[in-house]
C-alpha positions, 0 to 999 in steps of 0.5 A: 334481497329479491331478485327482479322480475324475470324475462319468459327466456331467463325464467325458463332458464332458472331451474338449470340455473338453481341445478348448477350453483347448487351442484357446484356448492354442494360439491365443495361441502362434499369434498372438502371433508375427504380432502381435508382428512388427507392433509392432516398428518402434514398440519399435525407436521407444520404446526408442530400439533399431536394427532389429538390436536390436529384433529380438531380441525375435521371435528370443528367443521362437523360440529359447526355443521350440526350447529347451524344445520337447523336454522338453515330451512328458517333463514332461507324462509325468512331473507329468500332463499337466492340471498340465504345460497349465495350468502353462504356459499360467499361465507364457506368460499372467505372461509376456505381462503383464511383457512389456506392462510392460517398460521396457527392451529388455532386460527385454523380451527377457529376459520373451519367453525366459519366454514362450516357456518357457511356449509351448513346453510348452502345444502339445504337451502339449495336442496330446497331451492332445487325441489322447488324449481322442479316438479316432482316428475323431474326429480330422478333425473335430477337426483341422478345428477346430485348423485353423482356429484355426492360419489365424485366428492369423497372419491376425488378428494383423497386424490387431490389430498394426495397429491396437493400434501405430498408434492405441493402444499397443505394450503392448496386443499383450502385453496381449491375451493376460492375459484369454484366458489368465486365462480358460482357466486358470478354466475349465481348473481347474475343468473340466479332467481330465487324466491321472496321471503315467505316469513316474517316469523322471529327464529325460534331460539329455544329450538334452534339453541336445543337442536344446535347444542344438541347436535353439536355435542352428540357430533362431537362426542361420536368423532372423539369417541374412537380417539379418546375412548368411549369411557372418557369423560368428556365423550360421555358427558357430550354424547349424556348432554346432547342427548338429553338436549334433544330429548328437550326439543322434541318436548319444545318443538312439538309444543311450538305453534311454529318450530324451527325443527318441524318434527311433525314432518316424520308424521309423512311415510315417504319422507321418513322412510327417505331420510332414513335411507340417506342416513344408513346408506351415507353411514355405510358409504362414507365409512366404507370409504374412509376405512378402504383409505385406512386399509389401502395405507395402513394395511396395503402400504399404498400411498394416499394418491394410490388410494385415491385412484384405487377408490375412485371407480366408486365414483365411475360406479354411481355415474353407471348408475345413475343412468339406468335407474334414471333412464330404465329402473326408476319408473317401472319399478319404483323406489321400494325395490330399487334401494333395497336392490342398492343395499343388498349391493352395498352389503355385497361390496363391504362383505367382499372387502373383507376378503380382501388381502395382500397378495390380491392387487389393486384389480379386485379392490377397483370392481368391488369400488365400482359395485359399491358405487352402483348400490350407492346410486340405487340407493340415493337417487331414488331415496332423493327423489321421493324424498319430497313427493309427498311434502307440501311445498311450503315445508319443503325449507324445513324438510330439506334442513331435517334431511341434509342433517340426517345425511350428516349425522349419518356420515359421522356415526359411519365413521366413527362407528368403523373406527371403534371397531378398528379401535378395538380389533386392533390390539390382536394385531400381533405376532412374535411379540412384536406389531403386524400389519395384520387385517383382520381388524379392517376386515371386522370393519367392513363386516360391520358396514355390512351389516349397517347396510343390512339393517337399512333393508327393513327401512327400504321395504316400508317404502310404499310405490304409490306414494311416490308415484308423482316422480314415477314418469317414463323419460319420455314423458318428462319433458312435458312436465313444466317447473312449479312456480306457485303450490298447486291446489294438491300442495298447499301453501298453508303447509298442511298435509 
């Protein structure tokens, strides 16, 4: 389903329109992991389930999310991009209602694999929208926006976790979402244009069975590695089976004459180089983020609303951020040194976390939260706003699912790979015979976000300015660039570089 032709005022209209569903949407998917994470001793409680158990609950989102990640740039192509956003963002917001009204695990499980159904097409397919309804001159202000909302998510999800498990109910983590999604998907049919269906191509099911399996079982495998232990059978077999399934898409995708997993884009300098950048810095970020509630609780004794209020300068950080690479950095001088800058910052915050200790306060966790938030702008706004200066407009549906998924990937190997050196630093924590809360192994975490964020350096530095220079305009010259509404000679419609 299309939408109908629109009036001169709603076309002008549109591009604020495909930022507000998409910030809206991607804010629940952003969130709703990090809430999620604070409820699930109280699950583990009212369903009478082990740790084990009731972590299948997170483990079942990020695995759904790996699945169906892929076919999202292929399904926005082939229904329109407007009926592919709001279907799912219908799908993630029924989804997050059953989940509130689940009563047993099980159910509970089985509704988060729907949820992330939903999750797993409405950010590609609104990032993709969102590229498409703004020119390239547009994008830095843009992804400052975006920016925001990726910090504000994790940071105000612990908070509202807190608070929801401790004084009201579980429920209400699932619930929070009805009412944005009920909202977003009113505003998004009334107001929401969006364009035809640009393929009548069948889904390519070799590589769209090969890169979901595949992803899925590497998902799964690097969240259960920490728990289970990494010479366990099932972690092993997974992270074996997964691997020599995308081993086999490579092979299949490069053959396709049109692949669902366009991989000739990593062919394209800036877009690699981006995506890479999104990947380590979200394993940076969203580790530090989830061993600092760790830390907070389990080293600090904190409870988890204190953490979260601890935590949210981060937030504060990348809206400071935001605004000076946005408005002053961005233009002058490029993505190249400003993410580099970033991940130094990044590099800076994690290392100064592990100094810190209990007789420290609160005070210097809060500033090097707000540091960290800072490098997360310098790395993200600029990474997402050269990411698509150089692709062609017709691939930008199978650049933005390539992109989001590699943002997720990222994301768990973040944490898992925190909590393997949690894991294994932890059985020195002792003294008198008996178990300490003793630091060292969260300071050995942090050291190791450290050192994610180091490796991540090499990669800013291949970034060339002049790539992408077409995003590289002074604010004051932005307001005269127009949206594109069809592929302009330099972009062709036929996708080819």
């Amino acid at each position: 389903m299309t939408s109908p032709p629109q009036p001169a005022a709603t076309a002008r209209r549109r591009p604020l329109v495909v930022a507000v569903v998409y910030v809206a949407a991607m804010f629940m998917a952003v969130m709703d992991t990090t809430v999620v994470n604070v409820a699930l001793p109280a699950l583990g409680r009212d369903f009478h389930a082990g740790a084990g158990s009731v972590g299948l609950v997170s483990v079942a989102y990020l695995v759904s999310l790996a699945v169906f990640i892929p076919a999202s740039g292929w399904l926005g192509d082939r229904i329109g991009d407007r009926t592919a956003l709001l279907g799912a963002i219908g799908v993630f917001t029924a989804a997050s209602a059953l989940c509130g009204t689940a009563t047993t695990l099980y159910e509970l499980v089985a509704f988060r694999v729907l949820q992330g159904v939903g999750g797993a097409v409405m950010t590609p397919v609104g990032l993709s929208m969102l590229f498409k309804a703004y020119p390239p001159a547009e994008r830095v202000r843009v992804a400052g926006i975006l920016a925001v909302f990726t910090a504000l998510g994790p940071a105000l999800g612990p908070v509202l976790g807190g608070v929801f498990t401790t004084y009201l109910s579980w429920r209400l983590v699932f619930f929070v979402n009805v009412p944005i999604g009920v909202a977003v998907l009113v505003y998004g049919a009334l107001l929401l244009a969006g364009h035809a269906p640009s393929t009548r191509r069948r889904l390519d099911v070799p590589g769209f069975a090969l890169s979901g399996l595949g992803l899925g079982c590497t998902m799964y495998g690097i969240s259960e590695g920490p728990g289970r232990g990494w010479s366990a059978a099932p972690v092993l077999i997974t992270i074996a089976v997964g691997a020599a399934l995308l081993v086999a898409m490579v092979a299949v995708e490069l053959r396709a004459h049109r692949p669902l997993i366009d991989l000739r884009l990593f062919g394209n300098r800036l877009f690699t180089a981006s995506t890479g950048l999104y990947a380590l810095g979200s394993a940076s970020y969203i580790g530090t983020l989830f061993l600092t509630a760790l830390f907070l609780q389990d080293g600090l004794g904190l409870s988890a609303v204190q953490t979260g209020l601890a935590t949210f300068p981060s937030a504060l950080g990348t809206m400071a951020g935001g605004r000076l690479v946005t408005r002053a950095l961005y233009w002058r001088f490029g993505p190249r040194r400003i993410t580099a800058a970033g991940l130094a910052a990044i590099a800076a915050a994690t290392a100064l976390m592990a100094l810190v200790t209990t007789g420290d306060g609160l005070w210097p966790v809060r500033l090097i939260m707000f540091g960290l938030g800072l490098g997360v702008s310098f790395v993200f706004i600029p990474a997402q706003a050269a990411s698509m200066a150089t692709v062609p407009h017709a691939r930008t549906a199978p650049a933005s699912a390539i992109y989001n998924a590699a943002k997720q990937l990222g994301s768990a190997v973040g944490v898992t790979l925190l909590t393997t050196v949690l894991t294994v630093a932890a059985p020195a924590r002792a003294a008198s015979g008996r178990p300490v809360s003793d630091l060292t192994a969260f300071h050995a975490g942090f050291l190791a976000a450290t050192a994610v964020a180091l490796c991540a350096i090499p990669v800013a530095l291949t970034i060339r300015d002049a790539d992408a220079s077409a995003t590289m305009v002074p604010p004051r010259r932005r307001g005269a660039a127009k949206p594109r509404t069809q592929a302009s000679p330099a972009d062709p419609a036929t996708g080819t570089d």
